[in-house]
N, C-alpha and C positions, 0 to 999 in steps of 0.2 A: 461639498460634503466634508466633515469631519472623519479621515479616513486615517486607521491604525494600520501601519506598513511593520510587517514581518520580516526583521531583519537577522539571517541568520549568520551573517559575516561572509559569503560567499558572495559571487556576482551577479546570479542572479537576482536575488532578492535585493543588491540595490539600484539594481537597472529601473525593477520595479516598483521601487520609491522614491525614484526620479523622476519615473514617466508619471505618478502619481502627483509629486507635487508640478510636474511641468501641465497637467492638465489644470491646475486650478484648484485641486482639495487641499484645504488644510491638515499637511499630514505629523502625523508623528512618529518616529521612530520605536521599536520596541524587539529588546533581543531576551530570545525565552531562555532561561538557565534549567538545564534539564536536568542537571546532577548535584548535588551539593560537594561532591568527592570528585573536582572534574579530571583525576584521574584515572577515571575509571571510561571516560570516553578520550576517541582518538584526538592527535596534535597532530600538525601540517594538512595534510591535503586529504587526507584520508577518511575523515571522517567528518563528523558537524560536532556544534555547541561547546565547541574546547575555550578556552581562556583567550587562546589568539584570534580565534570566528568571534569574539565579543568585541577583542580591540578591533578587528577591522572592521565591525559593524559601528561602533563608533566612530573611526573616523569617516567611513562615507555620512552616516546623519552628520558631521561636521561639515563636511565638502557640501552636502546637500541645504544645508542651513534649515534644519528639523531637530526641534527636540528628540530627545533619545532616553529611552529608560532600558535597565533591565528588569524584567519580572521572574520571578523566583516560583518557577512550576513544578520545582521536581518531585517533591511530594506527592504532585497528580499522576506525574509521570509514572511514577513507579509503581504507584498504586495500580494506573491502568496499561499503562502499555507494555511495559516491562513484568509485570504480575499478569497479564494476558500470555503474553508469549512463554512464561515458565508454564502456565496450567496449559495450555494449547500443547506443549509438545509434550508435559506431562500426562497427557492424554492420550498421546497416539497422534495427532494431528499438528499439523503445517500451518502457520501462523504467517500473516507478513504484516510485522513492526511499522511499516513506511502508511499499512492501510489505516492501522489504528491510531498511529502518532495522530493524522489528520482527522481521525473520527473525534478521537476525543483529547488532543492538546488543541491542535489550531483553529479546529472547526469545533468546540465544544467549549474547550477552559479558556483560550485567547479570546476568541469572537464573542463571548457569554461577559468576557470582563469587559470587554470593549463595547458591547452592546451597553452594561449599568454604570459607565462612564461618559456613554453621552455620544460615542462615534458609531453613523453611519454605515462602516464598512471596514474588514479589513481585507487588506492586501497583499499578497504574496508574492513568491518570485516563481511560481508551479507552469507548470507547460501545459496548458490549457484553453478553451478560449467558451466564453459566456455570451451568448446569441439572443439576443430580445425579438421577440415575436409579438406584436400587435395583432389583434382579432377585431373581428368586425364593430365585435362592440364597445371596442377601447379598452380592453380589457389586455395585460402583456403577460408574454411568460416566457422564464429564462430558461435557457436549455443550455447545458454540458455538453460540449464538444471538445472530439479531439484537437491536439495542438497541429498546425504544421507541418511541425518538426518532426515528424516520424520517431527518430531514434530519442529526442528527449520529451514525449509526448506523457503526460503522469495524471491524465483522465482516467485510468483505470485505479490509482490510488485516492481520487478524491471522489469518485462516486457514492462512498458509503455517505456522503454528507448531507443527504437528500434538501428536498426543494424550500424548506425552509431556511435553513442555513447559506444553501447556492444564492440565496435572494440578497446579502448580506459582504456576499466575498467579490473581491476582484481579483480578473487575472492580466496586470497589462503586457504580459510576455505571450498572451494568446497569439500577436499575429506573426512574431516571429518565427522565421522558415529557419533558421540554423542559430546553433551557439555564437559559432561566429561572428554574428549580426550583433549579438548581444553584447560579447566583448569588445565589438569596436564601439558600439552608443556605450559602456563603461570606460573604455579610454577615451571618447570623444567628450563626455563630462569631467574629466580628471580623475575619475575612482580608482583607489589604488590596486582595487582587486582585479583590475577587468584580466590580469593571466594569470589569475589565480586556480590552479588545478580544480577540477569536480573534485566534489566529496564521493564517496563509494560504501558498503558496507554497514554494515549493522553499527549506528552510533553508540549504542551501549555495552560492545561488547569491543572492550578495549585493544587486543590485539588478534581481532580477526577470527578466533578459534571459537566457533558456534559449541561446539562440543564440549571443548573445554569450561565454556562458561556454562552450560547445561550442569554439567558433572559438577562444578564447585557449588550452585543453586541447588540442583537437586539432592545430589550425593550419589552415590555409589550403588547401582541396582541389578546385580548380576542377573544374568539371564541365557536362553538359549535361541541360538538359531535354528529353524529348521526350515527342512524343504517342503514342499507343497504334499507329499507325503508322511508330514509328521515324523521321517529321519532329523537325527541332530547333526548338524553338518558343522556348527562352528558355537561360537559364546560373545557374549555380548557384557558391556558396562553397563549398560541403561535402554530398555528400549526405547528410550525419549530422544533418542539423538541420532536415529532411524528415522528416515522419512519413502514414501512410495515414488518409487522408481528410481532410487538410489541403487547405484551400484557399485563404486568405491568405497575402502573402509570396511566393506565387510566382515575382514578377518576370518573365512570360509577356511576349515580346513579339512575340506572332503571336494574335490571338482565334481561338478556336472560330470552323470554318466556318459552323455552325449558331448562333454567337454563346451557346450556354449556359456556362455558369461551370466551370470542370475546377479534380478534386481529382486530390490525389497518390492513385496507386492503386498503384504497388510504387515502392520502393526498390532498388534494384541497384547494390552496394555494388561487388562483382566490377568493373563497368564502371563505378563512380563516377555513375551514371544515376539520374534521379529521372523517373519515366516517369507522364505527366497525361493523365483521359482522365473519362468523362463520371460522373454521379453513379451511375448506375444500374451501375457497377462494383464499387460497393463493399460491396453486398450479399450477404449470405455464411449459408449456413445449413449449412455444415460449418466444423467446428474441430477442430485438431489439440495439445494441450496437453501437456508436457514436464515432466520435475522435480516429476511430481505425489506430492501431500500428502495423506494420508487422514484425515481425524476419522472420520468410518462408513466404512470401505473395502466395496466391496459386495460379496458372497457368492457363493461357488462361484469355479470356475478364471477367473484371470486372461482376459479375452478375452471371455468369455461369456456372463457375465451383464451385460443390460443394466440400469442405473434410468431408471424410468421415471418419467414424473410430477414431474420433479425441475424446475426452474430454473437459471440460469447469467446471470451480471454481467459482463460484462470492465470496469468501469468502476466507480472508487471510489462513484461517486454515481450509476451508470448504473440504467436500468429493467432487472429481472431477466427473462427471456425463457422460455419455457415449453422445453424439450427432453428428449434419454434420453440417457443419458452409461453409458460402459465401461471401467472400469480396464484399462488394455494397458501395454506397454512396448516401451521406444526404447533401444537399443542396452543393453538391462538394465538401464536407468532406467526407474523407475514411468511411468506416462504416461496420458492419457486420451483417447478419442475424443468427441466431442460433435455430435449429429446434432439441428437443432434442428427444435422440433414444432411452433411456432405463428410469427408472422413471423418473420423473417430482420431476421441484424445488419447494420448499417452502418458502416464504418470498421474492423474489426478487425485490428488491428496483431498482428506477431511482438514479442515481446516483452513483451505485456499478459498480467497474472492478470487467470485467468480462475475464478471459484469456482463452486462447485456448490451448490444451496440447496434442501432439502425443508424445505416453512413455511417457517422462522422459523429451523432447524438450519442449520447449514454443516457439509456433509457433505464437501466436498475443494475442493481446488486446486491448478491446474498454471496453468505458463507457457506462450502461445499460441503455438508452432512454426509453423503456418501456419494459412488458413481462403480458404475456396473457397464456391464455387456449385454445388450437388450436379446 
């Protein structure tokens, strides 16, 4: 197969363009440029798509003996994932950058050019693993599963990419159980990165400060805090930079009469209001999920059939939670209901992927609309 490898100048991703070309595909190298101003993203270790993540993705396509390009996406970029994440928080609601980069840079603008180019597939360096299942009547179907690797598992950020797209992508870092594994096949091919620090952190936001970069984007939007009884207990710059179940930062200048600690428990963008109130608020064993994504869509009419038995994450590295989930729809958008079965979440924000998990499979994902205490 003619397969385009995702190189982001980290280790992973040229393990994966090794194992790529050592299988037999004619691959090609290709490093996305996310910013035209790159600095505006981090340098060293800390983050991706800097000037030196280009040179080092260069020379493994060199070690690897693959052509190499850069492609110049930032324009998409910012239109969609970075203009996502200002109107998401602008909103009241919790965004995660890492879901949407994949929805629509890798799995939308990369694989859409590499598709009218003429290549089979592209490749990544993601912790994942892609499961072909044969049916009786010869007919296959690919299924998302989790990676291994527990702690670097990132099936929960590629689920929005549904089953047209999964048909199309490779993951050949699916089998490995640990980083480790991976840097020694990077030094055991000569790559220079193989101890090269993870990347961490929001790539777009240059020096780490979410808020601060909120505040220079949005501007300045005074406001009040108050408590769950409508007292002003403190003031706020934006309530955009507020999210649920936060609890530092607040700037409270009134204590709890009962002196316990208060988290944000709604945002209220309408009135500019960030409204604190005690921990046991934030418990929620209903969820209401938007813009859903099916890998197994579940059987019978829209509405009715519940899965049962299944699990749900709203959190890249969260503990998965036992419940029964139903495909519905919102204003003739896919949509999903989520009734959970074993304890109740804490913190769940509007605007968090939320996935759905039988075993090991990723069966769907939607974005979190709302969530209550049934």
């Amino acid at each position: 197969m003619r397969v385009l490898a995702a190189m982001s100048g980290g280790v992973d991703s040229a393990v994966a363009a090794a194992l790529a070309v050592e299988a037999g595909h004619d691959v090609v190298g290709v490093h996305m440029a996310l910013s035209r101003n790159r600095d505006q993203f981090r340098t060293g270790s800390r983050g991706c798509c800097s000037i030196e993540d280009a040179g080092d993705a260069r020379r493994a396509a060199d070690v690897l003996g693959i052509p190499y390009y850069v492609w110049d996406l930032s324009e998409t970029f910012e239109q969609t994932v970075v203009a996502d994440f200002l109107r998401e928080y602008s909103a009241g609601r919790t965004p995660n950058p890492c879901v949407r980069c994949n929805e629509h840079i890798k799995f939308e603008a990369l694989l859409d050019k590499a598709t009218a180019l003429g290549f089979d597939a592209v490749a990544t360096g993601h912790y994942a693993q892609v499961v072909t299942r044969e049916a009786a009547d010869g007919t296959a179907t690919r299924e998302l599963h989790r990676s291994p690797n527990d702690e670097k598992d990132q099936s929960y950020v590629l689920a929005v990419m549904g089953p047209e797209r999964l048909a199309r992508a490779m993951f050949p870092l699916g089998g490995f159980a640990s980083k480790a594994e991976v840097r020694a096949e990077a030094e055991r091919r000569g790559l220079s990165v193989s101890a090269k620090p993870d990347s961490y952190d929001i790539c777009f936001v240059a020096d780490g400060d979410t808020r601060g970069f909120l505040r220079d984007r949005l501007g300045s939007r005074p406001g009040e805090v108050v408590d769950t009884d409508g007292a002003v207990v403190g003031a706020h710059d934006g309530a955009y930079a507020f999210t649920v179940g936060q609890r530092k930062g607040l700037g409270l200048g009134h204590p709890a009469a009962d002196g316990r600690a208060r988290y944000v428990v709604d945002v209220q963008t309408s009135t500019n209001t960030v409204v604190v109130g005690p921990a046991e608020l934030l418990s929620v064993d209903r969820i209401e999920a938007g813009k859903a994504v099916w890998l197994a869509a579940p059987e019978g009419d829209v509405g009715s059939t519940w899965l049962d038995d299944v699990e749900v994450q709203v959190r890249a590295h969260g503990a998965p939670v036992p419940a029964r989930v139903r495909a519905t729809t919102a204003d003739g958008v896919p949509a999903m209901e989520v009734e959970l079965t074993g304890r109740p979440l804490r913190g769940v924000a509007a605007g968090q992927s939320l996935v759905v998990y039988r075993g090991t499979r990723v069966l769907g994902q939607g974005t979190v609309a709302r969530a209550w205490r049934g």
